[in-house]
C-alpha positions in Angstrom: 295.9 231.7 75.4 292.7 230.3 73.2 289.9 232.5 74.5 288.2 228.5 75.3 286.9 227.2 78.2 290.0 225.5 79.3 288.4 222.6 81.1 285.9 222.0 77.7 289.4 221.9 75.8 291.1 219.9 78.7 288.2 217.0 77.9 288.0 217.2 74.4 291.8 217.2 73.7 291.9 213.7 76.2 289.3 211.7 75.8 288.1 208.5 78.1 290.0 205.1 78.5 287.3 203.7 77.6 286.6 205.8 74.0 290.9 205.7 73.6 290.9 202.1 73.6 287.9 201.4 71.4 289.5 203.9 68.9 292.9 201.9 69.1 290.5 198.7 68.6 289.4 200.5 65.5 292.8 201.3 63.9 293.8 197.6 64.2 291.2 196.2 63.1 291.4 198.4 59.9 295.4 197.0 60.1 294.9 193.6 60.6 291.3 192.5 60.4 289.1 192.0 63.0 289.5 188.2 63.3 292.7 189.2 64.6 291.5 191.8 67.5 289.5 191.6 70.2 288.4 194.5 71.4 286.7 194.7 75.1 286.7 198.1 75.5 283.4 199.3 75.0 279.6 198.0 76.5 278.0 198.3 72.9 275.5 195.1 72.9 275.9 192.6 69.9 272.5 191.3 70.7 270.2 192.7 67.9 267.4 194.7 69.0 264.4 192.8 69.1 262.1 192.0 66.0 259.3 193.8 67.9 261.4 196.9 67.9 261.8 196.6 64.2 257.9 195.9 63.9 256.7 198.8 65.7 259.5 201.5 64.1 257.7 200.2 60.3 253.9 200.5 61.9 255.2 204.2 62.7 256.3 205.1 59.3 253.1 203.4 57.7 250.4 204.5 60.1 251.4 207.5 62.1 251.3 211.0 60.7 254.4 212.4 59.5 254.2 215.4 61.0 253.7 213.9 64.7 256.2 211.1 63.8 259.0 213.5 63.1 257.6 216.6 64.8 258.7 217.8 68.2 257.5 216.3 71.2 257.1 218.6 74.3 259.9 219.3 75.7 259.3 216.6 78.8 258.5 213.9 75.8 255.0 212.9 74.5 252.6 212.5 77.0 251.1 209.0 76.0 254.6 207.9 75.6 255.2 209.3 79.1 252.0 207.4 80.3 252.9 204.4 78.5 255.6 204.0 80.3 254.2 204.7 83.8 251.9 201.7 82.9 254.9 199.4 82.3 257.1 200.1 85.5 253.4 199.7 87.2 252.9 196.9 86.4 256.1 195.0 86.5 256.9 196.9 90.5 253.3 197.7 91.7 253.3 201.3 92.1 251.4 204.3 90.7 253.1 206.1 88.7 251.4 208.5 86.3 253.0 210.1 83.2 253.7 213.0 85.1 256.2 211.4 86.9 258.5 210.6 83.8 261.3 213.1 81.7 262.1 212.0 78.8 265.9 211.9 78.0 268.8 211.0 75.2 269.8 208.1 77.2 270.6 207.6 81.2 273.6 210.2 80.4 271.2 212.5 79.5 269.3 211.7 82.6 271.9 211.9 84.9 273.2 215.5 83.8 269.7 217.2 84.2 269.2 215.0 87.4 273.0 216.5 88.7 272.2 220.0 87.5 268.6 220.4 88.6 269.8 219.4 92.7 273.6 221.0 92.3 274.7 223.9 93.3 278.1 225.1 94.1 280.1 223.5 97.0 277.6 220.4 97.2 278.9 216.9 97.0 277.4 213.8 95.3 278.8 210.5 96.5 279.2 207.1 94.8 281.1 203.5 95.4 284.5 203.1 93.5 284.7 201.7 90.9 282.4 204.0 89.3 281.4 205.0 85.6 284.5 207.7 84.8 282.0 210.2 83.4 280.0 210.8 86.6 283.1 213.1 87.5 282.4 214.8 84.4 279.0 215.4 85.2 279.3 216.1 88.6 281.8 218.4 87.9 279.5 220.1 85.3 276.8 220.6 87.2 279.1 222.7 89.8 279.4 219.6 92.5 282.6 217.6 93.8 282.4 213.6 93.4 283.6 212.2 96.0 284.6 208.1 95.5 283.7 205.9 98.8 285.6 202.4 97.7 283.5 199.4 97.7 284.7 196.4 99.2 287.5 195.4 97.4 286.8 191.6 98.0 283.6 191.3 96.1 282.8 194.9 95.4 279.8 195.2 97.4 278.5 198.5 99.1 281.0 199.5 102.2 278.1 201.4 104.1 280.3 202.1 106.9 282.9 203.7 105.0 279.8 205.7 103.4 278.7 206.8 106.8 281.9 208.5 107.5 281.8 210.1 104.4 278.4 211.4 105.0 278.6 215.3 105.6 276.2 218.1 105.8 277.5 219.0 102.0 276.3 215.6 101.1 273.5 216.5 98.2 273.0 212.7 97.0 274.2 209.4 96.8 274.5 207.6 93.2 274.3 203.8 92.6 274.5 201.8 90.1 273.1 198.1 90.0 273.8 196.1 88.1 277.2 197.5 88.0 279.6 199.2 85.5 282.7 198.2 85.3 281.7 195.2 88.4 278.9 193.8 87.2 277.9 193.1 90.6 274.1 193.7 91.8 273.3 195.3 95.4 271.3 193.0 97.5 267.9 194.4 98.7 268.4 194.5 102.0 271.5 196.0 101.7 269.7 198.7 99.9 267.3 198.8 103.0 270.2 199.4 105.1 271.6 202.4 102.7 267.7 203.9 102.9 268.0 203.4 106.4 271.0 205.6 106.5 270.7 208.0 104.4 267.3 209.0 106.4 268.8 209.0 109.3 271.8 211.7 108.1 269.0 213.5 106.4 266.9 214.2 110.0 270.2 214.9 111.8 271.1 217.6 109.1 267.8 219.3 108.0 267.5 218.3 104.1 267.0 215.3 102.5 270.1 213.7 101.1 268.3 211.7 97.2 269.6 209.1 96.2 269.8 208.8 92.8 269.9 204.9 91.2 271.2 204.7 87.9 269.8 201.7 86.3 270.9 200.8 82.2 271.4 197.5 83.3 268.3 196.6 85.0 267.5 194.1 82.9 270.9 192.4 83.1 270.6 190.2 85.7 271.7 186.7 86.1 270.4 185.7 89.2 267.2 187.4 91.3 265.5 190.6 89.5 267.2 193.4 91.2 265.6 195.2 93.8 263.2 198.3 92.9 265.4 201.0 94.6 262.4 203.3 95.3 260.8 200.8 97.4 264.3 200.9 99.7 264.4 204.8 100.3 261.6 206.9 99.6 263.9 210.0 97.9 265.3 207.9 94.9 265.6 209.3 91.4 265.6 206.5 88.9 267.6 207.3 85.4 267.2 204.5 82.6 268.2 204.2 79.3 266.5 201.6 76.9 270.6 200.9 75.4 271.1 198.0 77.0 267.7 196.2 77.3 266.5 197.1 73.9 270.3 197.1 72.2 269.2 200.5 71.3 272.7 202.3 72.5 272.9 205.0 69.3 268.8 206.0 69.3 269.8 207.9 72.6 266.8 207.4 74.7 265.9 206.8 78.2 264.0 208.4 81.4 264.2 210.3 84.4 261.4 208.8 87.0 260.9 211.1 90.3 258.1 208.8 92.4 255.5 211.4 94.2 256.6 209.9 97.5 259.9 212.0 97.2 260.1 214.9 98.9 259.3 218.3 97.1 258.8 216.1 93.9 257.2 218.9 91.8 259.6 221.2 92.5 262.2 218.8 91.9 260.4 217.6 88.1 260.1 221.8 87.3 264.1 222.2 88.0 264.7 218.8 86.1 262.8 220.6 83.1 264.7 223.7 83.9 268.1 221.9 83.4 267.0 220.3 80.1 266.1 223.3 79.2 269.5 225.6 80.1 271.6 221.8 78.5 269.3 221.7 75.7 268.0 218.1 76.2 264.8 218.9 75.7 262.1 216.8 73.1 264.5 213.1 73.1 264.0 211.2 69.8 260.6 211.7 68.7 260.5 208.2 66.5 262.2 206.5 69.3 259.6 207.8 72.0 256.8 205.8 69.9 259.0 202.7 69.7 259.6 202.4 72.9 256.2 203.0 74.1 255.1 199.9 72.0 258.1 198.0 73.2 257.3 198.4 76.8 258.6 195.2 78.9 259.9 193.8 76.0 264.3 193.0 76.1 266.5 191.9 73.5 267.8 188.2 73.8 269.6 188.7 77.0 270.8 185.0 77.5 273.9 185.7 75.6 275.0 187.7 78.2 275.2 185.5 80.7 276.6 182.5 78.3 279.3 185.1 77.7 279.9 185.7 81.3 279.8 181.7 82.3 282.6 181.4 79.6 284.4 183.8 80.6 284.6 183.8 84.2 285.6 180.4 84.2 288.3 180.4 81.6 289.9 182.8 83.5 289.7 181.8 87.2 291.3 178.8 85.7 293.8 180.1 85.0 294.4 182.5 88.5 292.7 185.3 87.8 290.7 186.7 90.8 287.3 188.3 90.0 284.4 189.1 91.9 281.0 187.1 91.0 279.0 189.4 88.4 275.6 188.8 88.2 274.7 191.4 86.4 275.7 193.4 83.3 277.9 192.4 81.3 281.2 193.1 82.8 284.1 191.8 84.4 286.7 193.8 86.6 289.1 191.1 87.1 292.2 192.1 89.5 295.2 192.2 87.0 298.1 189.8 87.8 300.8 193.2 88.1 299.6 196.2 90.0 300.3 198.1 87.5 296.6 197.7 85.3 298.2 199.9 82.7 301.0 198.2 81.9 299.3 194.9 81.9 296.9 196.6 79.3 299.8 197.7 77.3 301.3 194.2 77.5 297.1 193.0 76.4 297.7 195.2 73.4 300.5 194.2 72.1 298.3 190.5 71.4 295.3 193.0 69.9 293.5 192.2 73.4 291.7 196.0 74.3 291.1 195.8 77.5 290.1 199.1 79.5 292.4 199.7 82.8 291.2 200.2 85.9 292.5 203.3 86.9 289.9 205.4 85.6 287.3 203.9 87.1 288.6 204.8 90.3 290.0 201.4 91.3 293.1 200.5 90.1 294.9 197.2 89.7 292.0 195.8 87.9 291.3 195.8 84.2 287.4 196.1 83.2 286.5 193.7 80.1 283.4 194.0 78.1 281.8 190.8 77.4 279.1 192.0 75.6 280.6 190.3 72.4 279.7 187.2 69.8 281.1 184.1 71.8 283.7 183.1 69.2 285.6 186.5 70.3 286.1 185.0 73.6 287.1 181.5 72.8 289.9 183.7 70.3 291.0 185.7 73.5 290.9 183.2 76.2 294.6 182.2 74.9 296.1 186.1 74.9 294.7 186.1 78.6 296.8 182.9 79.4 299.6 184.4 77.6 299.7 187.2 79.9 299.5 185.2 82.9 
């Protein structure tokens, strides 16, 4: 036997769905040309990052130093970046945050394995609505807790706070949400939100320590209907992980935030163990360059109307043509219920067309397949046909 650690090996020898498919997406497209494929595997925006981002990464090379510009940061990211950024969510939620409050991170997964290996420790569990993002098992998992999956409600994928109450135990460490959804694209209604803060202080008096609730949020700025709610404001324990991927189109600059709100409880002692776990990962100093840019981007998105364009055209085309599919209004996915149980072999059958389409299984939730919409439109008019096909 490989002197390896055999679950490292075990997830590098069999990777995601999700990465599997887009790497099948890539083959044929190599065999056949893309005009003939399309791939929804992956949420990689087509939207362009905005001009302003472009702007302010050239007024960096011209004017800043080079030493700062491509220099470490500390290891919690620049502190007027940090306080740039306290500015922005002050502003746009009415708080009063300071810089202090913010970690720097490569992205929201970044976030969420320092977040899940500063408050883990062995035996402790971390709960979260199925369907869920595939890798929080991998991260829960890494930082020494068990996942365990509460299913939504299957008719429109909202929160199923009852069946979260019974799953409630005095092992429960924290709850993580994520709204706007991945693969749903559903958004949590406030006062549903209220009702989950509600709960989980309640559990946390009856068992003597605060259960967190930790809100994952790349897709906050996704939203098709209302703004989403500010989770903090529902429960006063909530840790807030962001990544500027999705609202800037910034996916492969790798940078995003870990926001712990003074009102939590033990919040210092929570920010030094969140700098201890990027230090023992090694995510410590996130893009220095891409600190600056954001910091001059602040409350600025990428064109996000395309998303919801896609979505309209989408969603229609295929309830007309039977398939069920809970209302997203956020995002930009669908997790459509397949017309077979089997969502693997319907995606099998979908690949055989050149449709990549990701099953549900993995997400926890199977007899579903999750499509990424965020694509140029034409993509969809081309697949609409292979989906009617396989009806």
């Amino acid at each position: 036997m490989a002197g390896f650690s055999q679950r490292m090996l075990a997830l590098g020898t069999a990777s995601s769905e999700i990465r599997e498919a887009f790497a099948f997406a890539q083959q044929r497209i190599a065999q056949v040309g893309p005009q003939n494929v399309e791939d929804f595997s992956l949420g990689n925006p087509s939207v362009p990052a905005p001009q302003a981002v472009r702007d302010a990464a050239l007024a960096l090379f011209q004017d800043l130093d080079p030493v700062r510009l491509h220099g470490y940061t500390p290891a919690q990211g620049d502190a007027a970046v940090r306080a740039a950024l306290a500015a922005d969510l002050n502003r746009r939620f009415h708080t009063n945050y300071s810089g202090d409050a913010l970690y720097l991170t490569c992205g929201a997964a970044g976030a969420l394995c320092c977040v899940l290996s500063a408050l883990g420790c062995p035996g402790d569990e971390f709960l979260t609505f199925a369907p869920y993002f595939p890798e929080y098992q991998v991260f829960v998992e890494s930082a020494e807790g068990t996942l365990v999956p509460v299913p939504a409600r299957l008719e429109d994928f909202q929160m199923d706070l009852e069946a979260l109450a019974q799953a409630i135990t005095p092992k429960t460490k924290a709850v993580l949400i994520n709204t706007p959804n991945n693969p749903t694209g559903v958004v949590y209604p406030q006062e549903d939100l209220r009702r989950l803060g509600l709960l989980l202080q309640a559990r946390s008096a009856a068992y003597g320590h605060t259960i967190y609730l930790i809100s994952d949020e790349p897709y906050r700025e996704i939203c098709f209907a209302a703004p989403p709610a500010w989770v903090p404001d529902c429960y006063p324990h909530t840790i807030v992980c962001y990544s500027y991927s999705k609202s800037l189109s910034l996916p492969g600059q790798r940078l995003g935030y870990i926001l712990i709100p003074p009102e939590l409880e033990d919040a210092s002692l929570l920010y030094a163990a969140v700098c201890g776990a990027g230090r023992a990962l090694g995510y410590v100093c996130a893009p220095s360059l891409f600190q600056f840019v954001v910091a001059k981007c602040a409350g600025i998105t990428a064109d996000l109307q395309l998303y919801k364009e896609n979505r309209d055209l989408l969603l229609h085309g295929l309830r007309e043509m039977g398939y069920s599919c809970a209302q997203p209004d956020g995002a930009f996915y669908l997790f459509p219920r397949t017309p077979e149980a089997d969502a693997r072999a319907f995606c099998a059958r979908a690949r055989a067309l050149d449709l990549i389409l990701v099953p549900g299984d993995s997400f926890g939730c199977g007899g579903h397949v999750r499509i990424s919409y965020c694509v140029p439109p034409e993509q969809i008019q081309r697949a609409l046909p292979k989906f009617r096909q396989l009806v």
